[in-house]
C-alpha positions as CSV (number, residue, x, y, z in Angstrom):
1,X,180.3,110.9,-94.2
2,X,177.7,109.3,-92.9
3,X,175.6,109.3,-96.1
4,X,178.6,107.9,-97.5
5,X,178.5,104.3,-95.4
6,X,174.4,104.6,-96.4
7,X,175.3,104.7,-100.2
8,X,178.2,102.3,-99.9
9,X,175.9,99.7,-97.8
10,X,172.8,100.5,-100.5
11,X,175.0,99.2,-103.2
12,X,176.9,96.5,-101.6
13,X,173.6,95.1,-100.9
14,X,172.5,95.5,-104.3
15,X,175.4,93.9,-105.9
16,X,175.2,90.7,-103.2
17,X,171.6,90.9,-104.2
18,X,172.7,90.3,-108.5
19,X,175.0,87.7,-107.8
20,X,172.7,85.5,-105.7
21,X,170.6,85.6,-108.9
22,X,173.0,85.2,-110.7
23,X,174.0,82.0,-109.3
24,X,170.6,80.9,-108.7
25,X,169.9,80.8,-112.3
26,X,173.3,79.4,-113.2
27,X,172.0,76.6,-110.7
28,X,168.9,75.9,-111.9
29,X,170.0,76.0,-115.7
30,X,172.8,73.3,-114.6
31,X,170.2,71.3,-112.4
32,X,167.8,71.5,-115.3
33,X,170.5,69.9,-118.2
34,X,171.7,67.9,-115.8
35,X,168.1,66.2,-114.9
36,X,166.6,66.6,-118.5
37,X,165.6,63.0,-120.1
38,X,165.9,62.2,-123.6
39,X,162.3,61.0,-124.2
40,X,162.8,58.6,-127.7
41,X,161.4,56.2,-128.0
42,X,160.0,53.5,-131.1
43,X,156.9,52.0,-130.7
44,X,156.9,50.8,-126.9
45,X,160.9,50.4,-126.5
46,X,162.7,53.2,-125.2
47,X,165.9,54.1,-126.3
48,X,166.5,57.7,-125.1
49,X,168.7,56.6,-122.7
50,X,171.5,55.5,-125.6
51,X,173.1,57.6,-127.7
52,X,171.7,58.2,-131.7
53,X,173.6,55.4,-133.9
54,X,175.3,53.4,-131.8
55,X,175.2,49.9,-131.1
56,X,173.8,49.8,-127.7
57,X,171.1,51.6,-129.0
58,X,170.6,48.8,-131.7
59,X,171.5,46.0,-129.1
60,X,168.3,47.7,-127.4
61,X,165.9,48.3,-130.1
62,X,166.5,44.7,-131.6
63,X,165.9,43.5,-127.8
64,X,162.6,45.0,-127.5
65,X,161.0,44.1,-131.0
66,X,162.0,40.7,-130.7
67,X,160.0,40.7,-127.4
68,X,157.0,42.5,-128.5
69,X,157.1,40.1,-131.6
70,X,157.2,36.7,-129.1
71,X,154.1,38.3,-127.1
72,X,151.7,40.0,-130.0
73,X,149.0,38.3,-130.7
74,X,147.5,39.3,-134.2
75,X,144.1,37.0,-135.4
76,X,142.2,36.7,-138.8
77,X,138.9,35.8,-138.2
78,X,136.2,34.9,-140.7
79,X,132.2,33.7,-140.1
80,X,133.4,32.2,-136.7
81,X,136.9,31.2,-137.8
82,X,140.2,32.2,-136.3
83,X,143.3,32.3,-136.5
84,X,146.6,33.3,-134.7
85,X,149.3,35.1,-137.0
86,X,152.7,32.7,-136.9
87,X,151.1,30.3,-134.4
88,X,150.2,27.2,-133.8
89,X,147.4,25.2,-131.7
90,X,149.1,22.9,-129.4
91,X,148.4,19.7,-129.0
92,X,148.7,16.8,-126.6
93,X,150.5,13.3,-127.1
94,X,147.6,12.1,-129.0
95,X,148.1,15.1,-132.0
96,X,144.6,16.2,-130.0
97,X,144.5,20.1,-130.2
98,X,144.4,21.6,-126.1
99,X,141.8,23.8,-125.5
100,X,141.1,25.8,-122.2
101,X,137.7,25.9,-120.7
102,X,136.5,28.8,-119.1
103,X,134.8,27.9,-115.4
104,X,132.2,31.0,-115.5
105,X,131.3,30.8,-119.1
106,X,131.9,27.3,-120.3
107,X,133.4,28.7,-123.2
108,X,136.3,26.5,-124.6
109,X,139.5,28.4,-126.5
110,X,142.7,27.0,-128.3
111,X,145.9,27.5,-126.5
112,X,148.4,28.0,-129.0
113,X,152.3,27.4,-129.2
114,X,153.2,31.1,-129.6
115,X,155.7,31.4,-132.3
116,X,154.9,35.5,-132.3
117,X,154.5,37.6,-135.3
118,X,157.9,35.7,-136.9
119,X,156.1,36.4,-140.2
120,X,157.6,39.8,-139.7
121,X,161.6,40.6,-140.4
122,X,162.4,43.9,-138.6
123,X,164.0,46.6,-141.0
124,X,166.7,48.1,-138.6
125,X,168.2,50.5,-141.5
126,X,165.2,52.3,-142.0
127,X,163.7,52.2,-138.5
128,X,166.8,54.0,-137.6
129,X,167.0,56.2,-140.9
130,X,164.1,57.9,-139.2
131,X,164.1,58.3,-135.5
132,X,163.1,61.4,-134.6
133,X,165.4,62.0,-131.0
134,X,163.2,62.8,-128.2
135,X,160.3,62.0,-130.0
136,X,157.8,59.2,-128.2
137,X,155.8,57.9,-131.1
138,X,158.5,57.1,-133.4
139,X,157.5,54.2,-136.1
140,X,159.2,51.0,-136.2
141,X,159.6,49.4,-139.9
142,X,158.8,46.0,-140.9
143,X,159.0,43.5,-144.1
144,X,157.3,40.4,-144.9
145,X,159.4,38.0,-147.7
146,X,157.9,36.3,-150.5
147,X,158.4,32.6,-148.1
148,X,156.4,34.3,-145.3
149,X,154.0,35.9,-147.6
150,X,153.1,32.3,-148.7
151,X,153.3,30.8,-145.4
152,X,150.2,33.4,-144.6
153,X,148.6,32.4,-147.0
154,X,148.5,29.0,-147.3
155,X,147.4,29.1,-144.1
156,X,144.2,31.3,-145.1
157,X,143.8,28.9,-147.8
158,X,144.0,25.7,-144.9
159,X,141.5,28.2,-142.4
160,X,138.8,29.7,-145.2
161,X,139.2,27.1,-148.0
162,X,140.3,28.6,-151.6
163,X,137.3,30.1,-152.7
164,X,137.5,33.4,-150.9
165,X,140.8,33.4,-150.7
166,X,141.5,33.4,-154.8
167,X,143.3,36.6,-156.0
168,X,140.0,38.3,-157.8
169,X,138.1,37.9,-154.7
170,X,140.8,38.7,-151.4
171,X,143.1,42.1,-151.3
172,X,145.8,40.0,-150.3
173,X,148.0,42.9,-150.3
174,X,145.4,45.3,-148.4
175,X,145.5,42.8,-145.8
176,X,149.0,42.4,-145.5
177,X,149.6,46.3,-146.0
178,X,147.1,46.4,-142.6
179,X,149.4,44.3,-140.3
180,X,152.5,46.3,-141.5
181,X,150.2,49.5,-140.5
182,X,150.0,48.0,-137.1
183,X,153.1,46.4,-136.4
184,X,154.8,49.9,-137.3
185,X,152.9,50.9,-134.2
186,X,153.9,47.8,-132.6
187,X,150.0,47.2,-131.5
188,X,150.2,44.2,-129.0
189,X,146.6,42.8,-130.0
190,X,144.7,43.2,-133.7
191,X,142.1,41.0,-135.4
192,X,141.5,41.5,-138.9
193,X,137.9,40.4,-140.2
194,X,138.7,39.0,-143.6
195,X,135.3,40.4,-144.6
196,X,137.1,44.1,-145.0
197,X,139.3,42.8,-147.4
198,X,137.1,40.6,-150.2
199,X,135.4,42.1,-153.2
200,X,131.5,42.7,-153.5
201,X,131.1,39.6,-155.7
202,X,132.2,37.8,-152.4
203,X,129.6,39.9,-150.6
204,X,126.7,40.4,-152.9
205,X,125.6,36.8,-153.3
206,X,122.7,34.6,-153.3
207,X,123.1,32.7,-150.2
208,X,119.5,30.3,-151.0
209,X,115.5,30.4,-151.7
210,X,112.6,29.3,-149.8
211,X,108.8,29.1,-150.9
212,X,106.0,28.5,-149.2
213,X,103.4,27.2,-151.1
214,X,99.9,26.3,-151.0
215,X,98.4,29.4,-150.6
216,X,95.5,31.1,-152.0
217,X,96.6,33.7,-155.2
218,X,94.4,36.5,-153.4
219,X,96.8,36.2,-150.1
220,X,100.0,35.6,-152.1
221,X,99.2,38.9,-153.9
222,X,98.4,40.7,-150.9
223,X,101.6,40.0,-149.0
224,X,103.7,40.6,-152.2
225,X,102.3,43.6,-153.0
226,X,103.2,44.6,-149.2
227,X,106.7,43.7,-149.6
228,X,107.6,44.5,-152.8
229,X,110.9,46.9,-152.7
230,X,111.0,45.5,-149.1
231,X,114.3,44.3,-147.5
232,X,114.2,42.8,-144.2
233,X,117.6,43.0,-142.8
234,X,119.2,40.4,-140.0
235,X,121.9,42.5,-138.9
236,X,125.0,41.1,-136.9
237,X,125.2,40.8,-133.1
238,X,128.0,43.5,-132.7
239,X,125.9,45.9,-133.8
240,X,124.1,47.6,-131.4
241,X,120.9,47.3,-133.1
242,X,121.4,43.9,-133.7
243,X,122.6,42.3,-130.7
244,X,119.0,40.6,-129.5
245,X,118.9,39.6,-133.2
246,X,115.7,40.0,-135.6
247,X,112.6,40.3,-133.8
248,X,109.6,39.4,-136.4
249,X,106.9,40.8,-133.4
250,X,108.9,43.9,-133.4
251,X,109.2,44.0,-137.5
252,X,105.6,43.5,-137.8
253,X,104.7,46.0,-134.8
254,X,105.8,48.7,-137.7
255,X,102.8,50.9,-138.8
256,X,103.4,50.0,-142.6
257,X,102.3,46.2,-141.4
258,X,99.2,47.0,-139.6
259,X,97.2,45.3,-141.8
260,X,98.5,41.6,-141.5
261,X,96.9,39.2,-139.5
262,X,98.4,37.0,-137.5
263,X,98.2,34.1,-139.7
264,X,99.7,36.5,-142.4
265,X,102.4,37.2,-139.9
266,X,102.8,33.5,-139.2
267,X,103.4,32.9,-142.8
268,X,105.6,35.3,-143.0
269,X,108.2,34.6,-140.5
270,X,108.0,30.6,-141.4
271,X,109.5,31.7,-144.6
272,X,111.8,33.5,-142.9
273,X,112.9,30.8,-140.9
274,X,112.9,28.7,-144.0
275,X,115.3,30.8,-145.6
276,X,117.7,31.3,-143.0
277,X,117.9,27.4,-142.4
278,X,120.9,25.8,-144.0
279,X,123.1,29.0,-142.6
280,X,125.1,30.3,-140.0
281,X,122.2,32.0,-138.8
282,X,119.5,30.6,-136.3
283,X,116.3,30.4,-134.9
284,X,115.0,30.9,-131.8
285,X,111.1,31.3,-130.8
286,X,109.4,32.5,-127.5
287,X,105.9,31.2,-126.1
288,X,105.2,28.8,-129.5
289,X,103.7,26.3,-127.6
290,X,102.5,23.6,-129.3
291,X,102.3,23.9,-133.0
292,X,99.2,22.1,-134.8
293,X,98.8,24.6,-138.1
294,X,101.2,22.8,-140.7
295,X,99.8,23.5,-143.6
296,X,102.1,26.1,-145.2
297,X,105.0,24.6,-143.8
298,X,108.1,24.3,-146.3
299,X,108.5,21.3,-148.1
300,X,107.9,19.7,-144.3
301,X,111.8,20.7,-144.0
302,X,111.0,23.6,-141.1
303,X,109.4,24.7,-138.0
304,X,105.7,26.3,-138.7
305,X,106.6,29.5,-136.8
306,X,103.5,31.5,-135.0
307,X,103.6,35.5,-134.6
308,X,101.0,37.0,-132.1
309,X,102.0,40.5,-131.4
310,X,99.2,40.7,-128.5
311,X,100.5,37.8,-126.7
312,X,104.2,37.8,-127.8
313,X,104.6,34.6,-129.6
314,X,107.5,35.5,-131.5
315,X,110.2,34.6,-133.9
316,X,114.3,35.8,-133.5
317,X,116.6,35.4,-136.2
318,X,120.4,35.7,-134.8
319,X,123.0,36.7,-137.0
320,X,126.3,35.8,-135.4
321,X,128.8,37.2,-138.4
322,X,130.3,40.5,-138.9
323,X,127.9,41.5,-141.8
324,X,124.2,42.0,-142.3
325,X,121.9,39.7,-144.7
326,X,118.8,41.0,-146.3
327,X,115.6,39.1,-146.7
328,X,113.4,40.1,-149.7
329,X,109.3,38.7,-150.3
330,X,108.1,38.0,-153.7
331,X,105.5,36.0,-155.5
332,X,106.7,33.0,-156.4
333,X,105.2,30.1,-158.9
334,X,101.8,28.4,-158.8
335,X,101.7,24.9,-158.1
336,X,99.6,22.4,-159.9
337,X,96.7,22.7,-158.0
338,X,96.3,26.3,-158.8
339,X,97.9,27.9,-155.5
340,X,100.2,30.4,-155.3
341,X,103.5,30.5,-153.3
342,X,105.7,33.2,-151.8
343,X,109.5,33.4,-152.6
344,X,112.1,34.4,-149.7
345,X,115.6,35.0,-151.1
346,X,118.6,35.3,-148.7
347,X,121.2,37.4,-149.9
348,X,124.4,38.2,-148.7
349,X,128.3,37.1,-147.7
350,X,129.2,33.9,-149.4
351,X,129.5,31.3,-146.5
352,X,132.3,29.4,-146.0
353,X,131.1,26.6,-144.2
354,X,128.8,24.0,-145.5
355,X,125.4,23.8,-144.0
356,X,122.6,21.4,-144.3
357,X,119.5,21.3,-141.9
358,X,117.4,18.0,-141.5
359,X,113.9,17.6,-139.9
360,X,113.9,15.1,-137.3
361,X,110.6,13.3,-136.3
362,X,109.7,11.4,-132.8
363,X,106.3,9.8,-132.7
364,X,104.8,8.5,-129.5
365,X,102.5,5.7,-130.0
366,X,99.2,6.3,-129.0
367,X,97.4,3.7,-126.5
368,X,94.2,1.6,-126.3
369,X,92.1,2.3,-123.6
370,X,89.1,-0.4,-122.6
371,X,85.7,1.3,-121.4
372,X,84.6,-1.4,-119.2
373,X,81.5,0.2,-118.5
374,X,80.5,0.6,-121.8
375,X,79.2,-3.0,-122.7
376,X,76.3,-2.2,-124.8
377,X,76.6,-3.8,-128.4
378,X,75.7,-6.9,-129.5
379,X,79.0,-8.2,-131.6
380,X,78.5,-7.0,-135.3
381,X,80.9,-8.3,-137.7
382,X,79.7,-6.4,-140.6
383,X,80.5,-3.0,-138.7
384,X,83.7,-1.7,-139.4
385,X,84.2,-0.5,-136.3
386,X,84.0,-4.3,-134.9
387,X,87.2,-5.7,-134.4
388,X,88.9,-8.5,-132.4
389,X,92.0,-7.9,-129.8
390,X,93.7,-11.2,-129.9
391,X,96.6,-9.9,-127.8
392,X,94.3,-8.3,-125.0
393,X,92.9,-11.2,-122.2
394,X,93.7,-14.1,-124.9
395,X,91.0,-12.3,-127.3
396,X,88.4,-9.6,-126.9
397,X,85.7,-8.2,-129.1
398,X,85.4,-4.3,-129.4
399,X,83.9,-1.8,-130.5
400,X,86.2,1.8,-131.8
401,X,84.3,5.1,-130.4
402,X,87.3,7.4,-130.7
403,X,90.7,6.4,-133.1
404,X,93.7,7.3,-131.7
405,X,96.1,9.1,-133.1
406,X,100.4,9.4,-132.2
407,X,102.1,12.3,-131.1
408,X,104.9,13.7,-133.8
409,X,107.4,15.6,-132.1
410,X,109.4,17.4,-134.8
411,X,112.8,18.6,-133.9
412,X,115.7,19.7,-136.5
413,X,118.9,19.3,-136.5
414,X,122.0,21.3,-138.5
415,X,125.2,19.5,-139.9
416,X,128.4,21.9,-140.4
417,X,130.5,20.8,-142.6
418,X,133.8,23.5,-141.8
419,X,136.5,24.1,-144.7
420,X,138.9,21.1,-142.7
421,X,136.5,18.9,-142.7
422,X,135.3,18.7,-139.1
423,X,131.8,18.0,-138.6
424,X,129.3,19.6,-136.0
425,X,126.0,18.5,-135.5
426,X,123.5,20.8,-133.4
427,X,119.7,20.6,-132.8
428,X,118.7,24.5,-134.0
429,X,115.0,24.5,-132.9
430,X,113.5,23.1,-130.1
431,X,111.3,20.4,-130.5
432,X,107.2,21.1,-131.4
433,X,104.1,18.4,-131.5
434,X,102.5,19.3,-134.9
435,X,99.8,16.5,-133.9
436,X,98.4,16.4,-130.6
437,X,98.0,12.5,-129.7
438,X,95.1,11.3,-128.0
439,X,94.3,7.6,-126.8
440,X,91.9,5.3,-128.8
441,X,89.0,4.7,-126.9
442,X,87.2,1.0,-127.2
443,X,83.8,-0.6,-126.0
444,X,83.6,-3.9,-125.1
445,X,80.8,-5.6,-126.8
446,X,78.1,-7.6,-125.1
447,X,78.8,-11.3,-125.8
448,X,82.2,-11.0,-127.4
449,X,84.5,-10.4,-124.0
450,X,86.9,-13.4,-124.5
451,X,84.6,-15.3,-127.0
């Protein structure tokens, strides 16, 4: 009997033992649906918490696209020249365009009127046609109409000008295929570099020529012959190899170069410079100094620049666009005299802008120094170094021991002529004295002090 009540207890305690199981997992499967979260969502608006095909839902989706469309920004940018997407610069009572000025950098940006991306018309039928429920990355679907598909481009044409925007040179449609890539995403910032989407014609293209000349045909057929097949290439600031820019002391530090001397280096990198001149890109040089050696300076339109790889005198070419230019060396003509001349040739991206680089020259009288101690000569009116100073003490004889001679400081300044016309003017090299000055020295004569 007793073994009975064991058994009996053994089983009751079993059986309480199944049901609490059985209730626990009837709890948590309840607690579980119960506390489950539809996770759908399109793009960055979430729309789990509506139910598939209904008109909150679409109250909700519209909602959110028309908010990420007011704050997106989207740019085309081209050689320095942006855009916004569906925006506007604003401007002040005047019609003056605002710009904000950064206090740290100094750097000055265009606050626009944002109209948002209203290129875009939303396609609610087919966004919805292919929701995915509880799905987090769903797509949404866009359209752009023939009236916004000229809008976009007229106002390429009113930022770039109509060259590189003519239909055999820019993928219109590649472009505008990208942003519906990324607004399907609903990507909040994108910049699209018009270079990606212009044809190699665009690209491949003689940008200009430079010689210098008067040089002997031995030299000129030495550094041809060095840099033949050779192409120097400026690459662009993003890249990391050309952020610092071109470095001719670091070109020339190559072990192909070793035999150039630093006058054939100097040569060198002038024509560089030369070539690079009317462009986007620029020139900057490090412990120049002053600059006497002139003579194979181009067509007296740029700097003579120096290279000294043991002292680091050194000349930097910056590219600031997205793409690379290459340099190539060749022999160019002979002048009339019999000299030879080197050819640079720039090639590259088409430029947009206009450039046009003028030489700039300051001279600095020299003066006229009296030696009073130096009254030696009789007054010799036959010697051309004789003369009379009518302006100095109401007249004075002298005698010239040492001409004088003005300084010429030579600076250089770059005109940009932009596709609407503005006009920027910037000095792009500093200024060098390709003539050292001195004083003119003068003796006065014995008897012809204020004769």
């Amino acid at each position: 009997m007793k073994s009975i009540r064991k058994n009996i207890y053994a089983v009751g305690v079993i059986i309480l033992f199944v049901i609490a199981a059985a209730m626990l997992t009837l709890f948590l499967a309840l607690f579980s649906s119960s506390t489950s979260v539809d996770g759908t969502t399109v793009g960055s608006v979430y729309i789990g918490d509506e139910k598939p095909g209904s008109a909150a839902r679409k109250q909700k989706l519209e909602k959110g696209i028309n908010d990420w469309k007011r704050n997106a920004i989207y740019t085309i940018s081209f050689q320095n020249i942006s855009f916004v997407i569906g925006s506007t610069p604003k401007k002040d009572e005047n019609g003056n365009i605002v710009v904000e000025k950064d206090e740290k950098t100094g750097e000055e940006t265009i606050v626009y009127d944002n109209a948002g991306l209203d290129i875009l018309t939303f396609d609610y039928a087919t966004t919805n046609s292919k929701i995915i429920n509880n799905k987090s990355d769903n797509l949404a679907y866009f359209t752009i109409s023939e009236e916004n598909e000229k809008k976009l481009m007229d106002t390429l044409v009113e930022n770039f000008g109509t060259e590189v925007t003519a239909t055999d040179i820019l993928d219109f449609k590649q472009l505008k295929d990208a942003i519906l890539r990324d607004a399907n995403s609903m990507n909040t910032k994108c910049d699209y570099d018009l270079y990606d989407f212009i044809s190699s014609e665009w690209n491949n293209y003689e940008i200009g020529t430079a010689y210098i000349e008067n040089l002997s045909k031995t030299k000129v057929a030495e550094i041809a012959k060095l840099f033949d097949n050779v192409n120097i290439e400026i690459l662009p600031q993003k890249d990391p190899e050309g952020k610092l820019g071109f470095s001719a002391v670091d070109f020339f530090s190559k072990a192909e170069y070793a035999t150039l001397s630093s006058s054939d280096m100097s040569i060198v990198a002038t024509g560089l410079a030369a070539v690079v001149m009317e462009t986007s890109l620029t020139v900057t040089v490090k412990n120049q100094g002053y600059i006497t050696d002139s003579y194979y300076g181009y067509e007296d339109k740029t700097m003579t620049a120096r290279v000294n790889i043991k002292d680091g005198t050194d000349l930097r070419i910056i590219n600031p666009e997205t793409h690379p230019y290459v340099i190539t060396i060749s022999e160019g003509p002979d002048g009339v005299d019999g000299k030879g001349s080197l050819l640079f040739k720039l090639e590259g991206c088409k430029l947009v802008n206009n450039y046009k680089c003028e030489k700039i020259v300051t001279e600095i009288p020299y003066s006229v120094v009296y030696d009073d101690k130096a009254v030696v000569f009789e007054y010799d009116p036959t010697n051309p170094n004789m003369g009379i100073d009518t302006e100095h003490d109401g007249g004075c004889y002298y005698l010239t021991y040492q001409e004088g001679r003005a300084t010429y400081l030579y600076s250089f300044k770059k005109t940009i002529t932009c596709v609407d016309g503005t006009i920027i003017e910037t000095e792009v090299f500093p200024k060098q004295e390709f003539f050292v000055g001195q004083d003119e020295k003068r003796m006065w004569t014995k008897n012809g002090y204020n004769a």
